[in-house]
Every structure is written in C-alpha cells, then in structure tokens.
N, C-alpha and C positions, 0 to 999 in steps of 0.2 A: 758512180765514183770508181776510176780505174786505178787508183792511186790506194793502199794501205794508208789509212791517219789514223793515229794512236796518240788521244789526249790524256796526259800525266796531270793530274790534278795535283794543287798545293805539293811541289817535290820540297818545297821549303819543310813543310811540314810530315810528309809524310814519309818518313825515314826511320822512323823507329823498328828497332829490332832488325834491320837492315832488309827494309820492306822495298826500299829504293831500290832495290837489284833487280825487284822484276822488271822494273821497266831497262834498264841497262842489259836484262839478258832478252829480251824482247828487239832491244835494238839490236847488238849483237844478230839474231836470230832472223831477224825482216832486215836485213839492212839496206833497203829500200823503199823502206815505210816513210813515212812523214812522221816526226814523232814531236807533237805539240807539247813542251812544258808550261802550262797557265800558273804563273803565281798565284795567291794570296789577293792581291789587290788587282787582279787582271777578273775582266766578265770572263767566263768560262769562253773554249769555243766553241764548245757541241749548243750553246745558246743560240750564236747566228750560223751555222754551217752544219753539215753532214758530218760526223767523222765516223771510225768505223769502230773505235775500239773507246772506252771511255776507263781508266783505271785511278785509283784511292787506296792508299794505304796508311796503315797502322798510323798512328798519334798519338803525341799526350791528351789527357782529358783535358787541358782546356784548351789548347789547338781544338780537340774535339766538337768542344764546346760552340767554338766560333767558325767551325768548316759547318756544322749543322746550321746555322743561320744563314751563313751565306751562300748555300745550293736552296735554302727555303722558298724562295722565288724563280728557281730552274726546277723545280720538281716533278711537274705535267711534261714541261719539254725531254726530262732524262727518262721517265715513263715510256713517255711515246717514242723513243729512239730507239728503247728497250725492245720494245714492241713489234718495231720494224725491223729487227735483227742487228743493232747496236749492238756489238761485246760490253755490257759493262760489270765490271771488277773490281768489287772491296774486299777488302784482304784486314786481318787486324782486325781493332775495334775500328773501322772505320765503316765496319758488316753492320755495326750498332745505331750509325745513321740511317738506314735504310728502315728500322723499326720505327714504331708508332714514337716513342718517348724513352727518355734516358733518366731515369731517377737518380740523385745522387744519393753519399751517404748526408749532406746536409740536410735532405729533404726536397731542394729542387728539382724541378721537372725540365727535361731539355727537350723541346718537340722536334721527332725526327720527321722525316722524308713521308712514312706510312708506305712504303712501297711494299711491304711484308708486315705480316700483321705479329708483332711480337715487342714487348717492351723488357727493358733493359735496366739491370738495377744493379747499382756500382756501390760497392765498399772498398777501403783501402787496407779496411784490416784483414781481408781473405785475396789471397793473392794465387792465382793458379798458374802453374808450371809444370806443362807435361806434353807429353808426345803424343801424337795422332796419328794410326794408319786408319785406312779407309776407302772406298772403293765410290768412285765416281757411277751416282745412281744413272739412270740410262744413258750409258756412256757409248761410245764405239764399236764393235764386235760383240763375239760371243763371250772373249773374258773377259771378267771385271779389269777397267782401269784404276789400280791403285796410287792412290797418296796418301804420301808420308806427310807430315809437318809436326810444327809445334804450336801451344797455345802460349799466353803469357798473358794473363788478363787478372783483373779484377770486376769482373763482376759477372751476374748470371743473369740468363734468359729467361722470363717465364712467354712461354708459346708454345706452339702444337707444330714443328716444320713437316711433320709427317707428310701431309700431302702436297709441300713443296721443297724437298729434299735436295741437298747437292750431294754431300756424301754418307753413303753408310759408315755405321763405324763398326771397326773391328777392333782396334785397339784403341783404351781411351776413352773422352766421354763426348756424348756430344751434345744440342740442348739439354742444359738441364742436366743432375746430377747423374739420369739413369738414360738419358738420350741414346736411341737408338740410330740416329741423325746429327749430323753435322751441317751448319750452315741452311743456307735457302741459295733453289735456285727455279726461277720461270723464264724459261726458255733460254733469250742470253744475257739475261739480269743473273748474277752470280755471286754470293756474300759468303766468306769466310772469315773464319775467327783464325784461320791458321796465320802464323807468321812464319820468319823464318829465312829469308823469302820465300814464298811457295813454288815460283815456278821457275828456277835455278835446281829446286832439289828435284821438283818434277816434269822431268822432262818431254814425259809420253804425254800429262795434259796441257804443257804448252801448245804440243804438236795439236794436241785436241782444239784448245783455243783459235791456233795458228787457222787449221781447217776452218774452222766457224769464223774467219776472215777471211777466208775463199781462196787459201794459199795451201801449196803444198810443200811448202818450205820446212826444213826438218831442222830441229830445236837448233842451238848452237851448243859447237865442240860436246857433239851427240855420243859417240863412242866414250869420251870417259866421263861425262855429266850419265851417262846411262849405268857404267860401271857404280858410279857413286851411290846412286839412284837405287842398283839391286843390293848391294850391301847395305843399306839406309833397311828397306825391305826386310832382310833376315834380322838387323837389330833390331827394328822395332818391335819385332814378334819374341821376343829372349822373355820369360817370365818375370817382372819384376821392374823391366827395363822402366827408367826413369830420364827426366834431361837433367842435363847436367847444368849447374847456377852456381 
C-alpha cells in the first residue's frame, strides 16, 4: 500500500471533548493521505481493504454503547490488522471498547472487543477531571517522549496495564486510583483515556504515529503547535495544577 489511508471511525459520533481534531490535525499534517470518514450506518473499511491507520474517539455512553456492538463482528479482523502494523487509535472512553466489559451504574454489562484484558465500570455520580503528563513507554530515542492531556471520564478501570503500557505517568493518575500507567499499548494497537484532543496538543507523538505510518512528514504548523506543546509542559508540572471546568 503506497498510499497513507486513515480510517475515521463514527465522526458523527466521536466528537466529544473535541476528539474530532485529531483526525483534522492528521489531515492537516499528511495532506496527502487518504483519509476515510465511515459513518455510523456505513461497514467499516478496514473490513474489506487494507488501510493504514484505524482511529476512534471519545463518545457519549450510549453512542458508546452502540459503537461497541457494532465493531463486535470486525473484532478478529481489527486484531489482525493490529498485528500486522495497522496504527490503531482510541482516544477517550472509546479506549473502554477495547476491554473485556463495560459495567454500568444500572448494573448492565456492555461486551467489549477483549483486545486488552481490563474491565470498565461506569458511575455517573464520580465524575474525573484532570490533567495528565506522561511519558510514551518505549518511545523514540534516548529522552522520554512526553504527553500532556486531559481525562474527562466517569468511570474506573480494574486491570493490571503494567506489562502493556502506553504511558508512564508523572502527573496524574493512571489505571486505577494509584496507576502507575496510563492506557494500553501492544505494538500499534494504542488506547487512551486522554482527550483533549491528544494529538494537536502533542505534537512530537503525532510525528511519532506519523513514523509508525512510514512518513517523515513533520506534525502541522510544527513551530508554534511545539511552542504550545512546551508551555502545556511547564504547566502541568506547577504543584497543584488542576483543569479548568
């Protein structure tokens, strides 16, 4: 495949917390990618075709609800794409499809993907909002690649991401109340809880991703998305620092 394809999953829906920019600063960035938007009522494309990059983001819980049903029958084929060096990227609660099960607070069980072993349990009356830095586990060179984000969620993890890790944390929490970890990641299968958008604020692991799609292509409007990027950096390190709601 000589061609960058970058398939946008549900943009109808996945917009929350304004998660839509990754894929808009993505364009931006490749703009000579192919950049697939699959609705809601549309078969995926990475079903019948190759593509190269597969992205998901943030949702409401029953958007949530109904994106997990509906990939329930692509879930061997998003596996093995994973497998064979497919970028794919949940951002948000949309990181919570990729787990075994999504418990609600009514008691219902929502069956995830099982692509990472960790189940999900949702309250509406614990609501988290907070800031994330953190360092991309075997990332690029010799310094750690840091990011910034934010969380916005209601609910918590119980799981062990330890021995599949996407970011350390440094500031912030990450599975679980004392997580020393953020997210899951095996190989280019990639789940975060960050939103925000993540990869507007961070620019170095777009360029990260951008690589892991066989492009050397350097983030977009890099010099002051980079300026933002390192003052994002010092605030989040300020004691105390909190997001703003």
């Amino acid at each position: 495949m000589d061609r960058i394809v970058i398939e946008s999953l549900f943009p109808e829906f996945s917009s929350q917390g304004g998660d839509n920019g990754n894929i808009m600063y993505l364009r931006e960035s490749l703009p000579d990618a192919e950049i697939i938007e699959t609705r809601f009522t549309d078969e995926p494309a990475f079903a019948s075709r190759d593509v190269s990059m597969i992205y998901l983001g943030y949702m409401t819980e029953a958007e949530q609800e109904q994106v997990a049903a509906k990939l329930m029958p692509y879930r061997d084929r998003l596996r093995t794409l994973a497998d064979t060096g497919c970028v794919v990227l949940f951002t948000g609660n949309a990181a919570e499809i990729l787990g075994r099960a999504i418990v609600r607070d009514d008691g219902r069980t929502i069956a995830g993907l099982g692509l990472f072993d960790f189940t999900t349990r949702l309250s509406y009356r614990h609501r988290r909002t907070e800031v994330f830095l953190g360092e991309l586990v075997d990332g690029p060179g010799e310094e750690p690649l840091e990011v910034a984000g934010y969380q916005i969620r209601f609910t918590e993890v119980d799981g062990d991401n330890s021995a599949e890790p996407l970011f350390r944390t440094v500031v912030g929490r990450g599975l679980g109340a004392e997580g020393g970890f953020e997210g899951f990641r095996r190989g280019t299968l990639f789940a975060t809880w960050l939103a925000g958008p993540v990869l507007p604020l961070n620019p170095l692991f777009t360029e990260y991703l951008i690589g892991l799609l066989g492009s050397t292509a350097p983030a977009a409007y890099r010099a002051v998305a980079l300026d933002a990027y390192r003052k994002r950096l010092e605030e989040f390190r300020v004691p105390g620092i909190r997001m703003p709601i």
